[in-house]
C-alpha positions in Angstrom: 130.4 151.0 69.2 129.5 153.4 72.3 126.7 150.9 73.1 129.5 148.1 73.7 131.3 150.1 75.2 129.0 150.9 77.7 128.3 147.4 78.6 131.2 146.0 78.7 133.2 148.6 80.4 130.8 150.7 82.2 127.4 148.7 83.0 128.7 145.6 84.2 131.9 147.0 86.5 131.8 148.6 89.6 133.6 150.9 91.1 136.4 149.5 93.8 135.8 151.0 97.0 139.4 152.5 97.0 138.0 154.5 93.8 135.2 155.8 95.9 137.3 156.9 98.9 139.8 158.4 96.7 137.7 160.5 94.8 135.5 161.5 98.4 139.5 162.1 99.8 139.5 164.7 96.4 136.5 166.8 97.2 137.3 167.3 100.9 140.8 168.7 99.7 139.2 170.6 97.0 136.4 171.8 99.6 138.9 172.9 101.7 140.7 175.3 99.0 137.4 176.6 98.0 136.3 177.3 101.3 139.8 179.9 101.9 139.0 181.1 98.4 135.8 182.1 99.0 135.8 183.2 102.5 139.2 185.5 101.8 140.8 185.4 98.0 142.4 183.4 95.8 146.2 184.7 97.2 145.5 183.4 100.3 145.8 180.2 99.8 149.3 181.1 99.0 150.3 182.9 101.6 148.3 181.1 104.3 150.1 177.9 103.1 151.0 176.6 106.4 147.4 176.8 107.9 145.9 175.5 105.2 148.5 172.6 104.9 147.8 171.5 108.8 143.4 172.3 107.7 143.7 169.9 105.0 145.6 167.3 106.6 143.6 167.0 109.7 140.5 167.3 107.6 141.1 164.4 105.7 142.1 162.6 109.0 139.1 163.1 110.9 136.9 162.5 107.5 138.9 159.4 106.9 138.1 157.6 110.2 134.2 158.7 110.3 134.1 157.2 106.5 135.0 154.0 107.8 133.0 154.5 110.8 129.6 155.1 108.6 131.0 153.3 105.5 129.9 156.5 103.3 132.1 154.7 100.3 131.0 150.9 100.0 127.7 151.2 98.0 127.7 151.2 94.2 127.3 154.8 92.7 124.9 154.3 90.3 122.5 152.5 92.6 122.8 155.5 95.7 119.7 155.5 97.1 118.3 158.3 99.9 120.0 156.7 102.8 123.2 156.8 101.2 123.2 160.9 101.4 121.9 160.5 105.1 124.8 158.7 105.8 127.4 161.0 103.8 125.3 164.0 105.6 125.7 162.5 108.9 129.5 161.4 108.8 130.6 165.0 107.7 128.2 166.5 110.4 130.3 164.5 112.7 133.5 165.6 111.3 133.8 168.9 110.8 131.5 169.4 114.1 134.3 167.7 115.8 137.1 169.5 113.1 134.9 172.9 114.7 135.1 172.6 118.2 138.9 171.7 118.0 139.8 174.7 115.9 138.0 177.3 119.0 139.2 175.1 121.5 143.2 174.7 120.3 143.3 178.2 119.0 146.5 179.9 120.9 147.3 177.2 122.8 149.4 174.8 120.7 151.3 174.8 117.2 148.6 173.6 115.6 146.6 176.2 114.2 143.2 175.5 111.9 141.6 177.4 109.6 138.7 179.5 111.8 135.2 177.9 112.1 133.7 180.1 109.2 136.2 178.4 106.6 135.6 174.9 108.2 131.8 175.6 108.2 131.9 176.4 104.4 134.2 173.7 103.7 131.3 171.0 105.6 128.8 172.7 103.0 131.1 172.4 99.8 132.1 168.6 100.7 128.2 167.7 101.3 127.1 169.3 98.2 130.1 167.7 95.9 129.6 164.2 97.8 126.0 164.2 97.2 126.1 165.4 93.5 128.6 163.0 92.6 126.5 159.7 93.5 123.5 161.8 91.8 125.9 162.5 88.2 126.9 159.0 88.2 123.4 157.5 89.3 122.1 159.8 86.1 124.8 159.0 83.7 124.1 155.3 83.9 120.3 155.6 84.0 121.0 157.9 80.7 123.2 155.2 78.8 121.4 152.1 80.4 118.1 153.5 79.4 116.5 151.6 76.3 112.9 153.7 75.5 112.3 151.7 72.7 110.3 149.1 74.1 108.8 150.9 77.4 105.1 151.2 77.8 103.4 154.4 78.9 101.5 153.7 82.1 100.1 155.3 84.9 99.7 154.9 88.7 96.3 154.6 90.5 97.2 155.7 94.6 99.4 158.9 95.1 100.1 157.8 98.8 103.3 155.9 100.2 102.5 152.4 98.1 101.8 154.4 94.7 104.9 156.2 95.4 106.6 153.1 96.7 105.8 151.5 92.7 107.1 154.9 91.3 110.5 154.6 92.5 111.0 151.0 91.4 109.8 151.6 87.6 112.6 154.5 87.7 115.3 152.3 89.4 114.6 148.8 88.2 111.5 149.0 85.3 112.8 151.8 83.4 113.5 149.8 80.5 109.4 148.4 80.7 107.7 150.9 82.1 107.4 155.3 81.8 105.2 156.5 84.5 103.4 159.5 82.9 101.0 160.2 85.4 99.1 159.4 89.3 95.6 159.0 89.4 93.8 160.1 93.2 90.8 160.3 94.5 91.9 162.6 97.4 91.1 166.1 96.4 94.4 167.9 98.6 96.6 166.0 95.9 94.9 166.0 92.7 96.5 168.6 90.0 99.9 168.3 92.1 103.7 166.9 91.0 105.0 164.1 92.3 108.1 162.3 90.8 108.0 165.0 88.0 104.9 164.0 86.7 101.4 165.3 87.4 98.4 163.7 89.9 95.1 163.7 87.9 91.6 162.9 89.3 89.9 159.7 89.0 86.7 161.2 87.5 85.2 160.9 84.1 88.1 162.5 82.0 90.4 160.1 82.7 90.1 158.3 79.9 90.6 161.0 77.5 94.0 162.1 80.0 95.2 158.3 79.2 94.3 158.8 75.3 96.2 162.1 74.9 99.2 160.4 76.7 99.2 156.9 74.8 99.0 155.3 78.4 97.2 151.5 77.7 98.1 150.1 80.9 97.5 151.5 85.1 99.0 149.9 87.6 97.1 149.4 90.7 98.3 150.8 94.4 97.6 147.1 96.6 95.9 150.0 99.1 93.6 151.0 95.8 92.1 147.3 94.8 89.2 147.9 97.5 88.5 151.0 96.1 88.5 149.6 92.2 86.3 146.6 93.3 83.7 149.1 94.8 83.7 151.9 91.8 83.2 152.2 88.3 86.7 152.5 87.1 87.5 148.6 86.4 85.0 148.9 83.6 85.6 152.3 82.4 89.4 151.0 81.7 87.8 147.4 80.3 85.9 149.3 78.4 89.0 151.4 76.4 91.3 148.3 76.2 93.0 149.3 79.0 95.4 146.6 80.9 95.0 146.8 85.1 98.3 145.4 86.6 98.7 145.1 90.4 101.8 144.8 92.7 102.4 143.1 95.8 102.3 144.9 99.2 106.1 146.4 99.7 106.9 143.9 102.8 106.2 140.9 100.3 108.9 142.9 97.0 111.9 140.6 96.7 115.0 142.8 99.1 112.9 145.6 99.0 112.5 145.7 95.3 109.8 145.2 92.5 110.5 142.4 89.7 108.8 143.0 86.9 107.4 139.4 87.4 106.1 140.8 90.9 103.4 143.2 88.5 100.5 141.0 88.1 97.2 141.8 85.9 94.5 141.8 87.5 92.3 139.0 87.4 88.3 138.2 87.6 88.9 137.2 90.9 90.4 140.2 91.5 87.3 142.6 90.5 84.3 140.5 92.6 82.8 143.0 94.7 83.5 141.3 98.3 84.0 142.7 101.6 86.8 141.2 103.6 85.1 138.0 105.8 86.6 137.8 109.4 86.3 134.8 112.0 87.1 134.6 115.5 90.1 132.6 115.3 90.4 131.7 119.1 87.2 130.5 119.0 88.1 128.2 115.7 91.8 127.5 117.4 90.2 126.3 120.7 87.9 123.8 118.9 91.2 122.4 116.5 94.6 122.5 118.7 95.7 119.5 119.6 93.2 117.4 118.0 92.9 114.6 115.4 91.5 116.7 112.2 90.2 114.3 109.4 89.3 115.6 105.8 87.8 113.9 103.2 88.2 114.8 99.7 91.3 116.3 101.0 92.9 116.9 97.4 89.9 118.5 96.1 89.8 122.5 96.0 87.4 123.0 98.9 89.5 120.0 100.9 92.8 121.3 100.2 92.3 124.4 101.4 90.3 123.5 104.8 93.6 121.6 105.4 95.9 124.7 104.7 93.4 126.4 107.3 93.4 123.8 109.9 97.4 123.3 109.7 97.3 127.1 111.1 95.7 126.2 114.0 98.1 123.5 115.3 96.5 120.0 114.7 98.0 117.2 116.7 97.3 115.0 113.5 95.9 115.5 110.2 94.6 112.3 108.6 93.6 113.4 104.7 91.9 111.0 102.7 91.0 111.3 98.3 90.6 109.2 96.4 92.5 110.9 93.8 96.1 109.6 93.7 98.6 112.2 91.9 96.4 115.4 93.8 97.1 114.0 96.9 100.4 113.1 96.4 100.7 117.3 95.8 99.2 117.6 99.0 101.8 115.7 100.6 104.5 117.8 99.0 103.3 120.6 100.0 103.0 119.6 103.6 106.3 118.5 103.6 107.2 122.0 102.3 105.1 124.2 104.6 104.3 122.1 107.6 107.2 119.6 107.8 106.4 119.9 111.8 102.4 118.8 111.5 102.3 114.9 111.7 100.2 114.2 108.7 98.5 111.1 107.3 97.9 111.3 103.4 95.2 107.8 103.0 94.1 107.1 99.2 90.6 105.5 100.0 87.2 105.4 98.6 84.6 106.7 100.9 82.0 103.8 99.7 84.2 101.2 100.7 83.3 100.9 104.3 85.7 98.3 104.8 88.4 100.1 104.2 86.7 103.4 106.0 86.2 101.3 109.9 90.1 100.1 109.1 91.0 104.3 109.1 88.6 105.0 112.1 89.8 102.5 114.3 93.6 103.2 113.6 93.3 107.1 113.8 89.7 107.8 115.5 89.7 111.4 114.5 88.1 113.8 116.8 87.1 116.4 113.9 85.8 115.6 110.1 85.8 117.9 107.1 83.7 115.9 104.9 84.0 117.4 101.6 84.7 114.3 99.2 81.7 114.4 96.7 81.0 114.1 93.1 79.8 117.5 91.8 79.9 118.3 88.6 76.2 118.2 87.4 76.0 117.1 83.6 78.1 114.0 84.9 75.9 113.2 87.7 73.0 113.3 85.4 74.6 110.5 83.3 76.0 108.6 86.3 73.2 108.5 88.9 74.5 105.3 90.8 77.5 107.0 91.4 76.2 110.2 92.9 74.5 107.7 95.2 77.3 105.7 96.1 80.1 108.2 96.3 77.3 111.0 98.2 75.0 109.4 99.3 76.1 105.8 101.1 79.7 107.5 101.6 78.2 110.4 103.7 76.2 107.8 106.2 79.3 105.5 105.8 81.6 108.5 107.3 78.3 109.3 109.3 77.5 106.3 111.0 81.9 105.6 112.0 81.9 108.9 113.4 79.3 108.3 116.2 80.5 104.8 116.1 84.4 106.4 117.0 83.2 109.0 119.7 84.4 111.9 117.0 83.4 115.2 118.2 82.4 116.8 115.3 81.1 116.0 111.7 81.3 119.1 109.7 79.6 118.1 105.8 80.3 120.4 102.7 76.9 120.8 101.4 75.7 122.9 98.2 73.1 125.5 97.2 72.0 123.4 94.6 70.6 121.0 97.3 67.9 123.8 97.3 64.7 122.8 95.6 66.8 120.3 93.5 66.5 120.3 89.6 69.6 117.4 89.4 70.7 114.4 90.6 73.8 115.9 92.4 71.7 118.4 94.0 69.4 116.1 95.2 72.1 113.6 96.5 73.6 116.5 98.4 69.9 117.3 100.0 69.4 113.5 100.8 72.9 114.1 102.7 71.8 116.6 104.3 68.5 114.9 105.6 70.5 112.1 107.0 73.0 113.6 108.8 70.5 116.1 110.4 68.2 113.5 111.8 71.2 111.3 112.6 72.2 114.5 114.8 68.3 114.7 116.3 68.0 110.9 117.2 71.6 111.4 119.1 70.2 114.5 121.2 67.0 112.6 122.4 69.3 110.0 123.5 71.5 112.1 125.5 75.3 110.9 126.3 78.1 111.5 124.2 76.7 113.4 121.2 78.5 113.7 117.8 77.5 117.1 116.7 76.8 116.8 113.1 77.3 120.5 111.3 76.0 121.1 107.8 77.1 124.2 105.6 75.7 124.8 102.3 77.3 127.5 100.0 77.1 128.5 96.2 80.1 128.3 93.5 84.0 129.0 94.9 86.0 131.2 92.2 89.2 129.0 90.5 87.3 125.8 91.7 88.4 122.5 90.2 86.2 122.6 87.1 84.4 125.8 87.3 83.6 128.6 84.9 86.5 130.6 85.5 89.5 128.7 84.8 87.3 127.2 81.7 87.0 130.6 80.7 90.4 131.3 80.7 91.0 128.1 78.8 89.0 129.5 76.1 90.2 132.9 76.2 93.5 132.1 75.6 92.7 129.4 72.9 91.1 132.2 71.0 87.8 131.5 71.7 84.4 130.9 71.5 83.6 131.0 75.2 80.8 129.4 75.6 77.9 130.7 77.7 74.7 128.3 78.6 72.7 131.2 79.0 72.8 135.0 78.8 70.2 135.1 82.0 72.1 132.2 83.9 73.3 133.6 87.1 75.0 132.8 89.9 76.8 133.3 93.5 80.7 132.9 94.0 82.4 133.2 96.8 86.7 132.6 96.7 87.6 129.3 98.3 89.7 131.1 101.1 86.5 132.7 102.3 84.4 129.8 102.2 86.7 127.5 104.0 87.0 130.6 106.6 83.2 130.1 107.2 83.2 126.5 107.2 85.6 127.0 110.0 83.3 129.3 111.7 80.3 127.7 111.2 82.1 124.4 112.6 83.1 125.6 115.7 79.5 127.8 116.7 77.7 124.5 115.8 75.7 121.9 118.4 74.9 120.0 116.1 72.0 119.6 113.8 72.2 123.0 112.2 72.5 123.9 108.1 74.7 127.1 108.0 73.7 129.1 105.2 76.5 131.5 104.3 75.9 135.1 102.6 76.9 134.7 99.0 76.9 138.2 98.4 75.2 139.8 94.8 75.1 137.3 92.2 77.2 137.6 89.3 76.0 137.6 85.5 77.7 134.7 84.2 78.1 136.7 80.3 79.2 139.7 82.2 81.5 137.5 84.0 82.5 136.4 80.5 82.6 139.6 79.0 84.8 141.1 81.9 87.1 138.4 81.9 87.8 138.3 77.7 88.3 142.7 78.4 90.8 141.3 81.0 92.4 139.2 78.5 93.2 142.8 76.5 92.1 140.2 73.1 89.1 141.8 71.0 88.7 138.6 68.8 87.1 136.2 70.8 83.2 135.9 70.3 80.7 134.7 73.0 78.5 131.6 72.0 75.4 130.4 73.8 75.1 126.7 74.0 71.9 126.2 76.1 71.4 125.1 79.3 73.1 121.9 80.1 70.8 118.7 81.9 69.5 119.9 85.5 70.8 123.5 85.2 68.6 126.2 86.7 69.0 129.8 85.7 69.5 130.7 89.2 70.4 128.7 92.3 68.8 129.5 95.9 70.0 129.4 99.1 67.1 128.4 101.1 64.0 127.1 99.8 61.5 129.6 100.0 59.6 127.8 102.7 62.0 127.6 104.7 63.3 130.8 107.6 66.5 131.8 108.7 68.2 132.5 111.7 70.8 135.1 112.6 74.6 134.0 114.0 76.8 135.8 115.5 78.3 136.2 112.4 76.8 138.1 110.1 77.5 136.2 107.3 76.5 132.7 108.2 72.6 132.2 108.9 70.9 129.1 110.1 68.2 127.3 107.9 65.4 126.3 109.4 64.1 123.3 107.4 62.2 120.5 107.4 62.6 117.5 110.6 63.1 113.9 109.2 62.5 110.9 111.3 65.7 109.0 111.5 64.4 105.4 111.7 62.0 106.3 108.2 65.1 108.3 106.8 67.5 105.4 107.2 65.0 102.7 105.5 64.7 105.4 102.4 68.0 105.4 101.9 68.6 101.9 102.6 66.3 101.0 99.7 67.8 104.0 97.8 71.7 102.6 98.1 70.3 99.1 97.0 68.3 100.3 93.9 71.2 102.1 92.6 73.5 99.2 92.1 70.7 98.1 90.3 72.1 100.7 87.6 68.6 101.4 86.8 68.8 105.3 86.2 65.1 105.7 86.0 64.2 103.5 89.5 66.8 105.2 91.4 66.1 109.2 90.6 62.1 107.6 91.3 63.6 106.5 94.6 65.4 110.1 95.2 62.1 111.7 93.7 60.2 109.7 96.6 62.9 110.8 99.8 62.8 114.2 98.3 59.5 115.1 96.8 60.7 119.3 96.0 63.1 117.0 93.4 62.2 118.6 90.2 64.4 118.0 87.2 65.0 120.4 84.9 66.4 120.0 81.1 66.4 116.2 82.1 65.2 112.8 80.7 63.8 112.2 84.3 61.4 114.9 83.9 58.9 112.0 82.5 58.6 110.9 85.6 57.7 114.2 87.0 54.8 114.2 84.4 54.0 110.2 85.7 53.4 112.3 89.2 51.0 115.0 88.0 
């Protein structure tokens, strides 16, 4: 009965402001009275009647007006925050300064007579005191009533600095009902063992865990200023390890009017946890080479597409023409231009890349000045099974796109390549690396010719995390399907790098070009793909689902490369992005090959067409493959 009570009468009114003001109007009065009391005696206020009478009136007045002025009575009680006192504290300062000076300056010369400056400077104190408690009473009576325990979880905060304290405050104000902070964890010694927010700051050392045990805390939420810290120490698996749940919040310019939803805490992801330092680029540098021009991107719906186009839309783009094959994707894409860019003038083209027809009839409407090519087929198992296709969407599409760009005058031809174009064990690898070799000599026989040169860029980098089709979201999949996640190998490794970095470099790499070049970009360590697993099903916080080994799948290595061993790299600028020095192709030999290669594969003849790849890229070795028999015809 008290409980409905509450809500109905209590929770969900508020206070009119004519309630506030009367009851401020009540403690100034009483205030007043105190003040004589305490200052002379009780009697006095009796037989000082008159002065007191003239005190009290004029108090209220001058409180009144610097009430409005400050508007110390129009928030809601039981939400009074810190800058509600200030501005209590500073509209009585004001009045009774003002209530002070008059009562020196009038004294003796007119009728109206105040109480002296030690009853008016008691009075000031009394008000604050009573004005300040009363928002703090009611702010604690309806966090008492309001407050439902049952159903919070024990947790603790990791960073004991403004943006740990910042969280704090909005689990006490708006979380209360979700979340009990119990503790701070720090790694700055001058803290450690203190209070804060009536609870106490404990190291982040090896005894943490048995702190979170004796407190029934199974959850920590992480400081946004801590998650460089987490990705660089121990602690992430420490916590994994005991079942604990990692939850992050935003950074406090991005909480919703200053305040953290409950749907603003996050748990941290794999993503989250991959040891990577921050990568910068020289954004004038980038902006000078894409202002103002005509930007084309292939495979523009794809996850590496999509985001080169959020990029490049930064940078001010005169026109984006975006091209996919893939209908209801890029249709997305288009929404969200229309959403974020609505100023960009923006070209979304469903078109095949092998239909050269179609690909001149672009060109010659929008002659872009800058390609992304990054349309491609990828996946590996399915390019094993569909070797014409890897030629004719990779291979003939690249020279197709190639071949209009010098044709078009464009200035640069920037191609998404892949590490697994290194010493290729698949057909997708290997179409990527027969890419690669045409583009580069293309770019050579254009620089011993001289005149307007296309510059023809070529970056190669390893997985991106949250890719279309990669191991993560798969992962995930199975995770929350209960499981098996299923592992190839438990020695398979490899590099991953987030999208928004590698589209940062392919940026980079684009605009430091002259054409010619394969940019290698620094992966960082490789990544266990079962620990990756293993972290990720901790993540989940479920302790039923089992890790299966399938073996690896047609053309998979263990490990990819970067560079094949033979060949050196050079520095950049950037240390991140290196240049591979490889092996020169002839361009008039390199453009027969592939002639002959493009017109065996419509042949459909899987066997004669990965011979014919075999034969324009001899270090093609194929790996848990039915075209490893014709490796053994070569020996």
């Amino acid at each position: 009965m008290k409980h409905k009570f509450f809500h109905r009468y209590l929770s969900a009114k508020v206070l009119p402001i004519w309630t506030i003001l009367l009851i401020d109007v009540l403690i100034i009065v009483v205030s007043s009275l105190l003040a004589y009391a305490l200052r002379y005696d009780f009697r006095s206020i009796f037989l000082e009647s008159s002065t007191i009478d003239k005190t009290i009136v004029w108090t209220v007045i001058v409180n009144l007006v610097f009430f409005r002025v400050f508007r110390t009575y129009s928030n809601v009680l039981r939400f009074s925050s810190f800058i509600d006192i200030m501005r209590i504290f500073v509209s009585l300062t004001v009045s009774y300064a003002l209530l002070m000076i008059s009562s020196v300056l009038l004294a003796g010369y007119m009728d109206v007579r105040l109480a002296p400056v030690s009853v008016l400077f008691m009075a000031y104190i009394i008000s604050f005191a009573m004005m300040s408690c009363s928002r703090i009473v009611v702010k604690m009576f309806y966090e008492l009533l309001n407050f439902d325990g049952s159903h919070s979880a024990n947790v603790f905060i990791y960073g004991a600095k403004e943006a740990g304290v910042n969280i704090a405050k909005a689990l006490r104000v708006n979380l209360r009902n979700h979340y009990r902070l119990r503790g701070f964890i720090a790694d700055e010694p001058e803290l450690i063992n203190k209070v804060m927010m009536g609870v106490r700051v404990f190291p982040n050392d090896e005894s943490l865990i048995d702190v979170l045990s004796d407190r029934d805390v199974h959850a920590i939420i992480i400081s946004p200023a801590k998650m460089e810290e987490l990705k660089k120490s121990d602690m992430a698996d420490r916590l994994l390890a005991h079942n604990i749940k990692m939850m992050t919040a935003p950074p406090l310019s991005e909480w919703s009017g200053q305040t953290l939803n409950r749907t603003q805490l996050k748990e941290i992801q794999i993503e989250d946890l991959l040891q990577r330092n921050p990568i910068e680029i020289d954004i004038h540098k980038v902006a000078s080479h894409l202002e103002g021009k005509r930007v084309m991107i292939t495979g523009a719906a794809g996850s590496i597409g999509s985001e080169i186009m959020r990029q490049v839309a930064s940078f001010n783009p005169y026109k984006l023409i975006l091209i996919d094959q893939a209908e209801t994707p890029l249709h997305d894409i288009r929404l969200e231009l229309q959403d974020r860019w609505r100023d960009i003038d923006a070209e979304t083209i469903i078109a095949d890349i092998s239909n050269a027809t179609r690909m001149e009839d672009i060109f010659r409407e929008y002659k872009p000045q800058y390609i992304f090519h990054a349309a491609a087929y990828k996946h590996v198992p399915m390019m094993e099974d569909n070797v014409s296709e890897s030629i004719q969407i990779n291979v003939f599409g690249t020279r197709t796109l190639a071949d209009l760009a010098v044709k078009y005058n464009a200035e640069k031809f920037v191609m998404i390549s892949t590490d697994k174009a290194v010493n290729p064990t698949n057909v997708m690898g290997c179409s990527k690396r027969i890419c690669e070799i045409y583009v580069q000599s293309l770019a050579k026989k254009l620089q011993q010719k001289g005149g307007h040169v296309t510059q023809f860029i070529t970056t190669r980098f390893g997985n991106v995390l949250g890719s279309n089709g990669s191991v993560i979201p798969r992962f995930r999949d199975q995770i929350q399907r209960g499981g098996p996640v299923t592992v190839t190998h438990p020695e398979i490794i490899r590099y991953f790098m987030t999208i928004p970095e590698a589209c940062r470099l392919v940026l980079e790499a684009g605009s430091m070009g002259n054409g010619g070049e394969i940019y290698i970009f620094d992966m960082g360590k490789p990544v266990k793909i079962v620990d990756l697993a293993k972290r990720m099903i901790s993540l989940s916080g479920r302790t039923d689902v089992k890790i299966e080994f399938t073996g690896l799948r047609h053309g998979e290595k263990l490990y990819e490369e970067l560079l094949n061993v033979k060949e050196l790299t050079k520095p950049t600028y950037h240390e991140k992005i290196m240049i591979a020095t490889v092996r020169e192709y002839d361009y008039d030999e390199v453009k027969e090959r592939i002639q002959k290669l493009i017109d065996v594969s419509y042949t459909y003849d899987q066997m004669k067409i990965v011979s014919a790849m075999k034969d324009i890229v001899p270090e093609f070795i194929s790996k848990n493959s039915c075209f490893e028999a014709l490796d053994k015809k070569a020996d």
